[in-house]
N, CA, C and O atoms as CSV, one atom per row, in Angstrom:
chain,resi,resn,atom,element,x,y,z
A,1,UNK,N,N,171.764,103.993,73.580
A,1,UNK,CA,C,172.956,103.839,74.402
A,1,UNK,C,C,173.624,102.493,74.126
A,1,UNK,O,O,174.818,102.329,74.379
A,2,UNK,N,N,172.912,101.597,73.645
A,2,UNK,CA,C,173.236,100.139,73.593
A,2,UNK,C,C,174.544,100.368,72.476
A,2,UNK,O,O,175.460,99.569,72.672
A,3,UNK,N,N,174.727,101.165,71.540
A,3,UNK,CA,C,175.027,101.035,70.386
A,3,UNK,C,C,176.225,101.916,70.583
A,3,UNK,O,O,177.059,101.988,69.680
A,4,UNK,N,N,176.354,102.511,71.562
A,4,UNK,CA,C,177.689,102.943,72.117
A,4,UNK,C,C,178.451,101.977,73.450
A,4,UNK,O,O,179.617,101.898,73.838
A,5,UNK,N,N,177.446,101.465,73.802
A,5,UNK,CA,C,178.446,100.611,74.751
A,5,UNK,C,C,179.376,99.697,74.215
A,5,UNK,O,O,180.486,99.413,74.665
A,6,UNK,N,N,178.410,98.955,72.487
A,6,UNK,CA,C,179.184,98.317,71.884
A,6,UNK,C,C,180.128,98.782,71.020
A,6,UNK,O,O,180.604,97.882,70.329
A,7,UNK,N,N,180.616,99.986,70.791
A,7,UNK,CA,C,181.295,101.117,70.507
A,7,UNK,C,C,182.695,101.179,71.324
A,7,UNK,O,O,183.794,101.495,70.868
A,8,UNK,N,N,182.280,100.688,73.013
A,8,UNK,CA,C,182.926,101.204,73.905
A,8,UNK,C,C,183.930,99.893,73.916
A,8,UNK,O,O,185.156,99.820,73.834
A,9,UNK,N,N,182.816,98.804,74.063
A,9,UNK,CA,C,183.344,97.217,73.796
A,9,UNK,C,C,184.751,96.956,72.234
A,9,UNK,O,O,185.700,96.171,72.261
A,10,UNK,N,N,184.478,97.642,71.412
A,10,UNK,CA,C,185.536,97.449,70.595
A,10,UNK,C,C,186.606,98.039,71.071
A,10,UNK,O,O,187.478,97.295,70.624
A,11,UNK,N,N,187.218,98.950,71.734
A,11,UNK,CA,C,187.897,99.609,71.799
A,11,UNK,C,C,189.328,98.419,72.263
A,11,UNK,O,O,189.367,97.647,73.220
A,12,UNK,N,N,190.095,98.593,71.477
A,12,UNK,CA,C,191.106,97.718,71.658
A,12,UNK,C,C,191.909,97.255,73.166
A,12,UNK,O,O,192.042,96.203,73.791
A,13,UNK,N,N,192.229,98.301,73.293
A,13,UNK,CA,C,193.413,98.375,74.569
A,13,UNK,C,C,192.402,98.769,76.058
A,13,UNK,O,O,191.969,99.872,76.393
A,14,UNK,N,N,192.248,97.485,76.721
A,14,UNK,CA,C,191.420,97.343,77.952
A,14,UNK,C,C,191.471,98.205,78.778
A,14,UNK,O,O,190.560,98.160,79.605
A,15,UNK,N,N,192.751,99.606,78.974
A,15,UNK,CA,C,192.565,100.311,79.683
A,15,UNK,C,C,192.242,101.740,79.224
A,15,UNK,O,O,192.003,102.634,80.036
A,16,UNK,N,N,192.244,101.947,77.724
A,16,UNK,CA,C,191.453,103.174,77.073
A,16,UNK,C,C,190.184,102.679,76.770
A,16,UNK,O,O,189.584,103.607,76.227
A,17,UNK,N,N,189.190,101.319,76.868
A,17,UNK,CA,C,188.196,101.091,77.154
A,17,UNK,C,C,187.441,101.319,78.332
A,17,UNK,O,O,186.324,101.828,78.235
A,18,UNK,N,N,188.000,100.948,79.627
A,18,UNK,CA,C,187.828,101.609,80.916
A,18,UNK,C,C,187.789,103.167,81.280
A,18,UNK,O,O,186.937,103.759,81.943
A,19,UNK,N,N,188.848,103.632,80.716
A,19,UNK,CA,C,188.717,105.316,80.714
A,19,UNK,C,C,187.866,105.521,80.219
A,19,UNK,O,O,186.940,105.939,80.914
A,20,UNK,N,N,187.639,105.370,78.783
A,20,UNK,CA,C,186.340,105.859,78.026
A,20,UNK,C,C,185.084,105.705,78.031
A,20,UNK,O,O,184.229,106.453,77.555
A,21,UNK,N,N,184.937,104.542,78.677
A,21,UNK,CA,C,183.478,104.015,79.544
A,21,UNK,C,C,183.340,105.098,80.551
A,21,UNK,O,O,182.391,105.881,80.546
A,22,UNK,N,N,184.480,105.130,81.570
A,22,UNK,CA,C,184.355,105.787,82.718
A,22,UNK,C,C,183.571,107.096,81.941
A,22,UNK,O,O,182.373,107.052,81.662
A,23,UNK,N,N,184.435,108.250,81.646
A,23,UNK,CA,C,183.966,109.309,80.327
A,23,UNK,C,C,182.638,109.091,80.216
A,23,UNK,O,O,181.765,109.436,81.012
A,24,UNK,N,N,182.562,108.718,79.565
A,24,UNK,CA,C,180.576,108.176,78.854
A,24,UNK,C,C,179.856,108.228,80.213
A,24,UNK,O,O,179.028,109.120,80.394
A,25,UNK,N,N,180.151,107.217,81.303
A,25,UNK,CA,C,179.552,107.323,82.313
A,25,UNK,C,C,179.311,108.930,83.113
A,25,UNK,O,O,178.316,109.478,83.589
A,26,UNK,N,N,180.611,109.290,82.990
A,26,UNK,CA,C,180.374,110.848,83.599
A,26,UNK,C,C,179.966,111.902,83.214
A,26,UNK,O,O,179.894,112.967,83.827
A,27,UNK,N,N,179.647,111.625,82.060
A,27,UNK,CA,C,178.674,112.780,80.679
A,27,UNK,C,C,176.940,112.404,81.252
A,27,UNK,O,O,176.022,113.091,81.701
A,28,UNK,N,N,177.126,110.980,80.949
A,28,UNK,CA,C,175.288,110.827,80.931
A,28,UNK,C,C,174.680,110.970,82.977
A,28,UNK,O,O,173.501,111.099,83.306
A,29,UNK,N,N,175.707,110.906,83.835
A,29,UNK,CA,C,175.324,110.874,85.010
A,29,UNK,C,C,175.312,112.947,85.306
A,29,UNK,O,O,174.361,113.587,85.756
A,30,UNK,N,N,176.359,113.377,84.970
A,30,UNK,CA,C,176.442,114.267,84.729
A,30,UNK,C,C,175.065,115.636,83.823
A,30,UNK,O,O,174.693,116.792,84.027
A,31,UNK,N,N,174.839,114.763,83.047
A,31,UNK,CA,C,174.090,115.830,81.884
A,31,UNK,C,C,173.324,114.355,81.806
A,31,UNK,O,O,173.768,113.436,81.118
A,32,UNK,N,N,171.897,114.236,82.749
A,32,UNK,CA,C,171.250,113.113,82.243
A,32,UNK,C,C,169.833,113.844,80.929
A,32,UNK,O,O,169.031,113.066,80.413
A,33,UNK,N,N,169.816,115.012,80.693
A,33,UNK,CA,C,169.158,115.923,80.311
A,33,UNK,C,C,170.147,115.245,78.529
A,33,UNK,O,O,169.105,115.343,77.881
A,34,UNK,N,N,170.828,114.905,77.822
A,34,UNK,CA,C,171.300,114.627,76.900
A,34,UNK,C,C,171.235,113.225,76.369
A,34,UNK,O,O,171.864,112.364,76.984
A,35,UNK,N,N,170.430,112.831,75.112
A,35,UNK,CA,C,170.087,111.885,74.314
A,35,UNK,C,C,171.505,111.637,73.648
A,35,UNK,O,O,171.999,112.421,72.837
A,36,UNK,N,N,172.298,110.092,74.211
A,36,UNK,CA,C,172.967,109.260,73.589
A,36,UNK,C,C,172.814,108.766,72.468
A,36,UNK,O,O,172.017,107.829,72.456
A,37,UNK,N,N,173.380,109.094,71.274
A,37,UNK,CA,C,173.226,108.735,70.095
A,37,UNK,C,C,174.736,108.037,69.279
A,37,UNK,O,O,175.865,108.313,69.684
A,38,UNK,N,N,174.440,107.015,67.962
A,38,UNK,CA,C,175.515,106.470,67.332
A,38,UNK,C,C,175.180,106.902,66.152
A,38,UNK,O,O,174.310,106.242,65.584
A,39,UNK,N,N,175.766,108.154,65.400
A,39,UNK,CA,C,175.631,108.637,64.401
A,39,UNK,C,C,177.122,108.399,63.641
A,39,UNK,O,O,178.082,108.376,64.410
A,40,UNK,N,N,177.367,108.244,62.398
A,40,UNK,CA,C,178.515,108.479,61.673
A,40,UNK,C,C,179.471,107.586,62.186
A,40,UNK,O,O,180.611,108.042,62.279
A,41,UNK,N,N,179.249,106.191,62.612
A,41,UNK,CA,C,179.860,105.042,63.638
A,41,UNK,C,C,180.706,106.140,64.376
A,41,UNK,O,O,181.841,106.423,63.994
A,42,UNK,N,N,180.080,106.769,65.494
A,42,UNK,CA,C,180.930,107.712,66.894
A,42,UNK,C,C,180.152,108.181,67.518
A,42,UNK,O,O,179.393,108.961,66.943
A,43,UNK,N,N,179.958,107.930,69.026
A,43,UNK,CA,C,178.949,108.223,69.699
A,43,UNK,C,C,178.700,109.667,70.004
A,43,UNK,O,O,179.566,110.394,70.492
A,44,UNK,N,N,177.435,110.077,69.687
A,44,UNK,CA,C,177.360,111.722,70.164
A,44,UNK,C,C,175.838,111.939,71.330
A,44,UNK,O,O,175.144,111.060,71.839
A,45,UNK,N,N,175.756,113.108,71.420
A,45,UNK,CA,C,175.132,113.316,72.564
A,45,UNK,C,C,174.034,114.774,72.061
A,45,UNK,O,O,174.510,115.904,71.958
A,46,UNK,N,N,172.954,114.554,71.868
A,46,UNK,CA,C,172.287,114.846,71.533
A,46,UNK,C,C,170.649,115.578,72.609
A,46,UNK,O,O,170.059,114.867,73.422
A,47,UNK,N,N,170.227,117.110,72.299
A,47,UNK,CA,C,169.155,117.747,73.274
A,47,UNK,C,C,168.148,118.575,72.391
A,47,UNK,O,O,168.583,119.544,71.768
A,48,UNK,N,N,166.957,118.264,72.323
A,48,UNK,CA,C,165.929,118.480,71.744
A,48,UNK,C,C,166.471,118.638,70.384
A,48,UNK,O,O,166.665,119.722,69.833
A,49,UNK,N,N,166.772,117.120,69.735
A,49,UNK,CA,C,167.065,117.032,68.524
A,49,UNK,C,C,168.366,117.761,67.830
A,49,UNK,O,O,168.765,117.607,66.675
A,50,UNK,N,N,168.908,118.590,68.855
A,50,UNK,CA,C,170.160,118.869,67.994
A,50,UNK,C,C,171.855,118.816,68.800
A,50,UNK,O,O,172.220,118.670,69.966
A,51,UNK,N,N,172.349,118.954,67.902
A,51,UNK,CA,C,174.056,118.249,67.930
A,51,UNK,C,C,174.121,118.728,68.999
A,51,UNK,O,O,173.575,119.830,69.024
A,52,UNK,N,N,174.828,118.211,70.566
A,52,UNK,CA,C,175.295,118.850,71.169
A,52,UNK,C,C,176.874,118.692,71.319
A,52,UNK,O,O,177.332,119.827,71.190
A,53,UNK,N,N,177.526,118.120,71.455
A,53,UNK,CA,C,179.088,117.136,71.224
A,53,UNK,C,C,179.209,115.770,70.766
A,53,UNK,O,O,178.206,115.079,70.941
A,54,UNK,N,N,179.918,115.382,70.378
A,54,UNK,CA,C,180.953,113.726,70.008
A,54,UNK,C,C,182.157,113.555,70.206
A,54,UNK,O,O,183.100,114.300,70.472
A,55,UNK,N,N,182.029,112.501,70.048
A,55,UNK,CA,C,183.679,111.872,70.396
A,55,UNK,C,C,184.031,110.377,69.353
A,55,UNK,O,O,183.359,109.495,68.820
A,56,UNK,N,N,185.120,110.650,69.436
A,56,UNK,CA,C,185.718,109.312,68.291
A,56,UNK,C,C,187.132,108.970,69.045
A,56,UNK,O,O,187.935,109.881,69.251
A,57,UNK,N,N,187.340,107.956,69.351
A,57,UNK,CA,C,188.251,107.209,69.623
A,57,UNK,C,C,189.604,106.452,68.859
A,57,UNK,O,O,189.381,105.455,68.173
A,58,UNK,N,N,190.726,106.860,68.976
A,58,UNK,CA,C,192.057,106.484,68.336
A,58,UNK,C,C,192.783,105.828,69.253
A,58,UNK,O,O,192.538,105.642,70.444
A,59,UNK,N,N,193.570,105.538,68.692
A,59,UNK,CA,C,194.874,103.973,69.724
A,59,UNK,C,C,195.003,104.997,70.625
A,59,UNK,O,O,194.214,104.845,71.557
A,60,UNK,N,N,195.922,106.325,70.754
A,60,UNK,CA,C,196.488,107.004,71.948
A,60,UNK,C,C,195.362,108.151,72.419
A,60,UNK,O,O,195.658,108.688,73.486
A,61,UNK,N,N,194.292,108.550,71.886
A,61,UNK,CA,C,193.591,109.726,72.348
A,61,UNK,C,C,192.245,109.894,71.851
A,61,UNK,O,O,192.127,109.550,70.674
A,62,UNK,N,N,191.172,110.332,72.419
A,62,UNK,CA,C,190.044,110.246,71.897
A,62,UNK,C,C,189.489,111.946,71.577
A,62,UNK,O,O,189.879,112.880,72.278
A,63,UNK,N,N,188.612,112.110,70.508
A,63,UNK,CA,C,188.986,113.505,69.893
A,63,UNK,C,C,187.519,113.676,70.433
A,63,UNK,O,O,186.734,112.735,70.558
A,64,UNK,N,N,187.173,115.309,70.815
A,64,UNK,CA,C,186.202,115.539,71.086
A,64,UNK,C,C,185.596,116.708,70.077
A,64,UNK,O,O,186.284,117.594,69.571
A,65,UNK,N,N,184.098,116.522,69.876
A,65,UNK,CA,C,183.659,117.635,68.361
A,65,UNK,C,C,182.872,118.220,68.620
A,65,UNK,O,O,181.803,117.844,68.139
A,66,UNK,N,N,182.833,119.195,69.305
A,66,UNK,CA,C,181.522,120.265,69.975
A,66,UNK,C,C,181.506,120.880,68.458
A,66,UNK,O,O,182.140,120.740,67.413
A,67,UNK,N,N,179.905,121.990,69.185
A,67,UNK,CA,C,179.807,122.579,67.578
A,67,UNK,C,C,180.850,123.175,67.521
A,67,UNK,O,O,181.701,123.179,68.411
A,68,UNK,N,N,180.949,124.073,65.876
A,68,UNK,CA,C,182.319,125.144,65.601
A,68,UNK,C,C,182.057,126.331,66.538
A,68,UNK,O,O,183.136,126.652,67.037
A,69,UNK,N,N,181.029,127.135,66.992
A,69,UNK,CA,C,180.986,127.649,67.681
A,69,UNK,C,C,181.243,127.933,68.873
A,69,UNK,O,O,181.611,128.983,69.399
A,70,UNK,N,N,181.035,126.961,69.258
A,70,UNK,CA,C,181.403,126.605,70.634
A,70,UNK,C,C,183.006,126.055,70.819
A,70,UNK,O,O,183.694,125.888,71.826
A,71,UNK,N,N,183.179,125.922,69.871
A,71,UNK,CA,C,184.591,125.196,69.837
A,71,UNK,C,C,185.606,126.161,69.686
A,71,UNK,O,O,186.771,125.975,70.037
A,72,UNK,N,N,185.135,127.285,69.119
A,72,UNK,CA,C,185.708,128.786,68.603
A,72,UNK,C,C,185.831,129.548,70.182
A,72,UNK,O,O,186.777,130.132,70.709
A,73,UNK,N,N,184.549,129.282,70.628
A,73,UNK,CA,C,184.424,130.277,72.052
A,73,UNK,C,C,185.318,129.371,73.175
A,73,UNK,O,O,185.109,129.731,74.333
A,74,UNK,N,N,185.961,128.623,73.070
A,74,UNK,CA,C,186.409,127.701,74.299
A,74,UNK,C,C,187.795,127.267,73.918
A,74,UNK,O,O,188.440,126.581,74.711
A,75,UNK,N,N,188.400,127.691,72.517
A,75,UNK,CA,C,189.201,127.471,71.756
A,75,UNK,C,C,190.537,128.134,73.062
A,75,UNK,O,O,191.205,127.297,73.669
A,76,UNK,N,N,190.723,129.444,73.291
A,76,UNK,CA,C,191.622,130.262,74.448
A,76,UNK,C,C,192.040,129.024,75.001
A,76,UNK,O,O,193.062,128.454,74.620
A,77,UNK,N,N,190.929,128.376,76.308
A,77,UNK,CA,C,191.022,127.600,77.292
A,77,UNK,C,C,191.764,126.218,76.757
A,77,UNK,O,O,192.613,125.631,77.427
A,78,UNK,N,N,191.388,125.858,75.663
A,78,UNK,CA,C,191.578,124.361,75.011
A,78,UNK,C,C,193.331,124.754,74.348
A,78,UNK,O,O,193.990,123.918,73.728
A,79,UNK,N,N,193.746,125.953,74.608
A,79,UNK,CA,C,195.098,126.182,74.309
A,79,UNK,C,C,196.151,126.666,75.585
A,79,UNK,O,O,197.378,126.691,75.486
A,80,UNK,N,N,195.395,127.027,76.755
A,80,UNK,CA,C,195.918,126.869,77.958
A,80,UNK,C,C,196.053,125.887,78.373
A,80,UNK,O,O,196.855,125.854,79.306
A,81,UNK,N,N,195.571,124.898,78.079
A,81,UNK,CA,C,195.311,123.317,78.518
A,81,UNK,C,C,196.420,123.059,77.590
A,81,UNK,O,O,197.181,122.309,78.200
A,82,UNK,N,N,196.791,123.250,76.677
A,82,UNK,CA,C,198.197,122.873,75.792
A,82,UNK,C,C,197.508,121.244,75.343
A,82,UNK,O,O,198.197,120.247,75.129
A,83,UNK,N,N,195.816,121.315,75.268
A,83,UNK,CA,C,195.452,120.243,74.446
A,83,UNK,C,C,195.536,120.496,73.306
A,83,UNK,O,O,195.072,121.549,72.870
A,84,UNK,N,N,196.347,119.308,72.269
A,84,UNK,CA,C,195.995,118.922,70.902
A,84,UNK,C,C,194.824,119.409,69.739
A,84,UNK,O,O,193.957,118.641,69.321
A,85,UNK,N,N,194.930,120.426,69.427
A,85,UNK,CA,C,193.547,120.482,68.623
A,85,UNK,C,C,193.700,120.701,66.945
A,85,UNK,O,O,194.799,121.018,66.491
A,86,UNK,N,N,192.797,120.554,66.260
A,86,UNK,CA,C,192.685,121.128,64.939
A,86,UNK,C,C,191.565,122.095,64.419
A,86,UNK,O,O,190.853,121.932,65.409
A,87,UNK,N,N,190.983,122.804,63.797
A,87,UNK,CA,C,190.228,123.540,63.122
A,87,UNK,C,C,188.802,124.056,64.010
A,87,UNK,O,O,188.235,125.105,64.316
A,88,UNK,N,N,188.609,122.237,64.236
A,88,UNK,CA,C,186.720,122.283,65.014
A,88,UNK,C,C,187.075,120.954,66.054
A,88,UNK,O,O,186.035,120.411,66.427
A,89,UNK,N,N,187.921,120.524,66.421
A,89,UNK,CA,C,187.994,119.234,67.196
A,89,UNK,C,C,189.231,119.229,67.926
A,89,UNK,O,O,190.207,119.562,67.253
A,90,UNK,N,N,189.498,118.862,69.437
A,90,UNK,CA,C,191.046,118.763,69.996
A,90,UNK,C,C,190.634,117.795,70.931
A,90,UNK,O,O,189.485,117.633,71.344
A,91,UNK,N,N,191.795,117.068,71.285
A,91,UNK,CA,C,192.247,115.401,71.835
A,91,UNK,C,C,192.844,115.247,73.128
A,91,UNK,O,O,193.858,115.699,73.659
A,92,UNK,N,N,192.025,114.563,73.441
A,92,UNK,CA,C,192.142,114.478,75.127
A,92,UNK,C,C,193.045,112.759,75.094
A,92,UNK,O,O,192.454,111.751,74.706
A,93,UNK,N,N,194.618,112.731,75.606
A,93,UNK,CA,C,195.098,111.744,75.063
A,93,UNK,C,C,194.873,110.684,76.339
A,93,UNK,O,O,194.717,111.059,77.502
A,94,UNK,N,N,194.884,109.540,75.979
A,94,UNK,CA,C,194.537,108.434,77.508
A,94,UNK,C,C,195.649,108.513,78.120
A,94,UNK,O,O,196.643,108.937,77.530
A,95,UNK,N,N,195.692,108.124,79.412
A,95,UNK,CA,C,196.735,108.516,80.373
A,95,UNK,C,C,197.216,109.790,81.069
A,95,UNK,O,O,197.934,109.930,82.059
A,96,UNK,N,N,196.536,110.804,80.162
A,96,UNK,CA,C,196.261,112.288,81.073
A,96,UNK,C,C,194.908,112.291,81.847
A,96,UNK,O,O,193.964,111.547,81.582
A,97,UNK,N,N,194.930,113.079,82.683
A,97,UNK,CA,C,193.840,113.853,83.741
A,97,UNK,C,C,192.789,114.414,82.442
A,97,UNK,O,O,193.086,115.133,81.488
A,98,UNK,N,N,191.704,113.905,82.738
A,98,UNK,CA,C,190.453,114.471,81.408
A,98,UNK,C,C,189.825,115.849,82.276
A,98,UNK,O,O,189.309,115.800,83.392
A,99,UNK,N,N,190.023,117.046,81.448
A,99,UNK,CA,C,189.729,118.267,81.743
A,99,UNK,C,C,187.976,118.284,82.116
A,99,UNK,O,O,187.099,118.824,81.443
A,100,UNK,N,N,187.836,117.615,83.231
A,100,UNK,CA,C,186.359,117.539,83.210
A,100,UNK,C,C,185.471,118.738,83.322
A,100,UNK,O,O,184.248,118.777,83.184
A,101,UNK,N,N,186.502,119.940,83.663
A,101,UNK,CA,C,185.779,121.850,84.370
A,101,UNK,C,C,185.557,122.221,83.567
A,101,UNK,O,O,184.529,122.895,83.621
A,102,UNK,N,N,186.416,122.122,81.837
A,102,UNK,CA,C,186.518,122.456,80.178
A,102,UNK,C,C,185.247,121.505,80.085
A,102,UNK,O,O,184.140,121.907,80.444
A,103,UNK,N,N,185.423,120.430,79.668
A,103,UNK,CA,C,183.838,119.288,79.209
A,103,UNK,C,C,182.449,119.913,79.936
A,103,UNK,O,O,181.404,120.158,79.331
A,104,UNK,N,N,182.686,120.113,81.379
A,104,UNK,CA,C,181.007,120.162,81.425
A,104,UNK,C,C,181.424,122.140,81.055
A,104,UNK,O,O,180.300,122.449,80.660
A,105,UNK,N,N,181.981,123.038,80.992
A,105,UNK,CA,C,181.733,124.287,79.994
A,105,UNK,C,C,181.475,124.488,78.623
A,105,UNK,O,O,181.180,125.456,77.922
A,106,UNK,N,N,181.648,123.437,78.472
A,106,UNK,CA,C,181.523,123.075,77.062
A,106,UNK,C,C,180.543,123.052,76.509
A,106,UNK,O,O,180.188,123.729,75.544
A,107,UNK,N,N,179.500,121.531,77.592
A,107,UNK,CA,C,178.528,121.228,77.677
A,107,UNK,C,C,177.586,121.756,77.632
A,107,UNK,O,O,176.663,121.798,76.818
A,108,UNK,N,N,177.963,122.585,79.333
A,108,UNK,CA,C,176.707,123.709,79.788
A,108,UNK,C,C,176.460,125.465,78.673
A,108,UNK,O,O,175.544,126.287,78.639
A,109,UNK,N,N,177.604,125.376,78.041
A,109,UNK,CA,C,177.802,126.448,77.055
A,109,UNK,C,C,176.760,125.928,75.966
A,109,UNK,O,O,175.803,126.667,75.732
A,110,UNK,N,N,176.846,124.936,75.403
A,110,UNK,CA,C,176.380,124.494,74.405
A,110,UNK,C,C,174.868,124.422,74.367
A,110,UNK,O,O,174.276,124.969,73.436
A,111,UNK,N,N,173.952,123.540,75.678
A,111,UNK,CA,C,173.342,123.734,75.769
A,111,UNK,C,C,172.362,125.164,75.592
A,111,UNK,O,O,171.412,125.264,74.815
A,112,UNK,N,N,172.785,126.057,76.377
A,112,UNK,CA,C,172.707,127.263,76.551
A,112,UNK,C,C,172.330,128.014,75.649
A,112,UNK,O,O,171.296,128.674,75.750
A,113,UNK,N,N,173.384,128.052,74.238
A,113,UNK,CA,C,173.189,128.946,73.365
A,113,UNK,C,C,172.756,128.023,71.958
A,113,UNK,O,O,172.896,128.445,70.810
A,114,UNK,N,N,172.080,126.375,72.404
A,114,UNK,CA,C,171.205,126.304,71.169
A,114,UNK,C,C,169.931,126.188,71.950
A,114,UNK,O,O,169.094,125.421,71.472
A,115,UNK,N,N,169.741,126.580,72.654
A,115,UNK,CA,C,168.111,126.830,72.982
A,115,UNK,C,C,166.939,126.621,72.267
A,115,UNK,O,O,165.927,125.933,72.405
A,116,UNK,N,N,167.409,127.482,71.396
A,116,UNK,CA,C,166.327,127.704,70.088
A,116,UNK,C,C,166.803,127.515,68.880
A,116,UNK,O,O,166.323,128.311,68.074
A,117,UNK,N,N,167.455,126.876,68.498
A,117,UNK,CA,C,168.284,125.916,67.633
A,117,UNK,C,C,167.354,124.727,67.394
A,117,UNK,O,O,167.409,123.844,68.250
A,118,UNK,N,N,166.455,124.543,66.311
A,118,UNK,CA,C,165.569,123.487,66.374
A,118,UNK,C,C,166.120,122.310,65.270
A,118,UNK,O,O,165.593,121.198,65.272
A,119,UNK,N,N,167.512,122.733,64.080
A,119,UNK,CA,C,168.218,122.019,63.147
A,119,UNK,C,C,169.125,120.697,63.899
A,119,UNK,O,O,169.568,121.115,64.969
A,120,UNK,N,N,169.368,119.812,63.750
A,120,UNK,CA,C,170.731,118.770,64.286
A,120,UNK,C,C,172.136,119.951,63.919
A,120,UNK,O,O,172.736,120.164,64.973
A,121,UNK,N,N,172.839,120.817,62.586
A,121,UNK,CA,C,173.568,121.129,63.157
A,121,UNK,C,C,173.531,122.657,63.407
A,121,UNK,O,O,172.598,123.178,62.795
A,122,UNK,N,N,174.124,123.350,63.984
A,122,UNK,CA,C,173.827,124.836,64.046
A,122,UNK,C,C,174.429,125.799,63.214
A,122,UNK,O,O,175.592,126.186,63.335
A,123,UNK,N,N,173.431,126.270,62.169
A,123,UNK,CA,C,173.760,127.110,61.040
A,123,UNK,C,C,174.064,128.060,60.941
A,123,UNK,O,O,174.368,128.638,59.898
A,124,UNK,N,N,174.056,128.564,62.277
A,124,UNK,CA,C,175.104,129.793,62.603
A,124,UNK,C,C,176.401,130.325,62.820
A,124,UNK,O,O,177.177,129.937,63.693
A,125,UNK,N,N,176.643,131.381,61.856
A,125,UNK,CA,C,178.474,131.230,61.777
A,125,UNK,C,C,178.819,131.645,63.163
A,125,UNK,O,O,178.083,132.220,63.965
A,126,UNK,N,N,180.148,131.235,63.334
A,126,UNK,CA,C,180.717,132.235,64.296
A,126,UNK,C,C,180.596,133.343,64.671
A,126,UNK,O,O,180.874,134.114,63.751
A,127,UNK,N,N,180.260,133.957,65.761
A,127,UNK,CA,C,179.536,135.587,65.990
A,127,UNK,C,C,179.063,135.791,65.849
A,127,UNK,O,O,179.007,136.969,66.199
A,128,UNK,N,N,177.732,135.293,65.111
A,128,UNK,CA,C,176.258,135.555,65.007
A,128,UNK,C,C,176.202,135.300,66.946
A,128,UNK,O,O,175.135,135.397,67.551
């Protein structure tokens, strides 16, 4: 965790540092069941060894990277939300309301269906 706080500490602009702390704070209080990790310099969040989400941080918005699967199954919602997305990742921009009902479905989805997923990433295509 140390290695994301100082993660959190770079973040330029003092009040997308505060949001994004806040964030971090409400993931690990939230889902204390998930291992904080600094992989690929971007903090991710990690449960019996494998990927569960990340996040990476930009000047206006911070991008969130669930698996593709999961990102596929939640994809509908993440376009009702008229959030920002691309391929496997969409952007929650600072100064909006953070979809926290989407994040922990996300979460609790994710968890869920790597159960038995014993790899870091999940080698299963879509629809398997």
């Amino acid at each position: 965790m140390e290695q994301i706080l100082e993660y959190i500490e770079r973040i330029d602009d003092p009040d997308n540092r505060l949001i994004f702390g806040d964030f971090i704070n409400w993931l690990t209080t939230d889902f204390p069941e998930l291992k904080p990790e600094y992989k690929w310099n971007q903090p991710m969040f990690t449960h019996h060894g494998t990927f569960i989400i990340g996040f990476s941080v930009a000047t206006k918005h911070f991008t969130v990277a669930p698996e593709m699967r999961t990102f596929e199954h939640f994809l509908p919602q993440i376009k009702a939300l008229k959030l920002k997305h691309g391929k496997k990742t969409f952007q929650l921009q600072f100064g909006q309301d953070i979809p926290y009902d989407l994040l922990r479905a996300i979460i609790a989805h994710t968890l869920e269906d790597k159960q038995t997923v014993t790899s870091f990433w999940d080698k299963r295509k879509v629809g398997e």
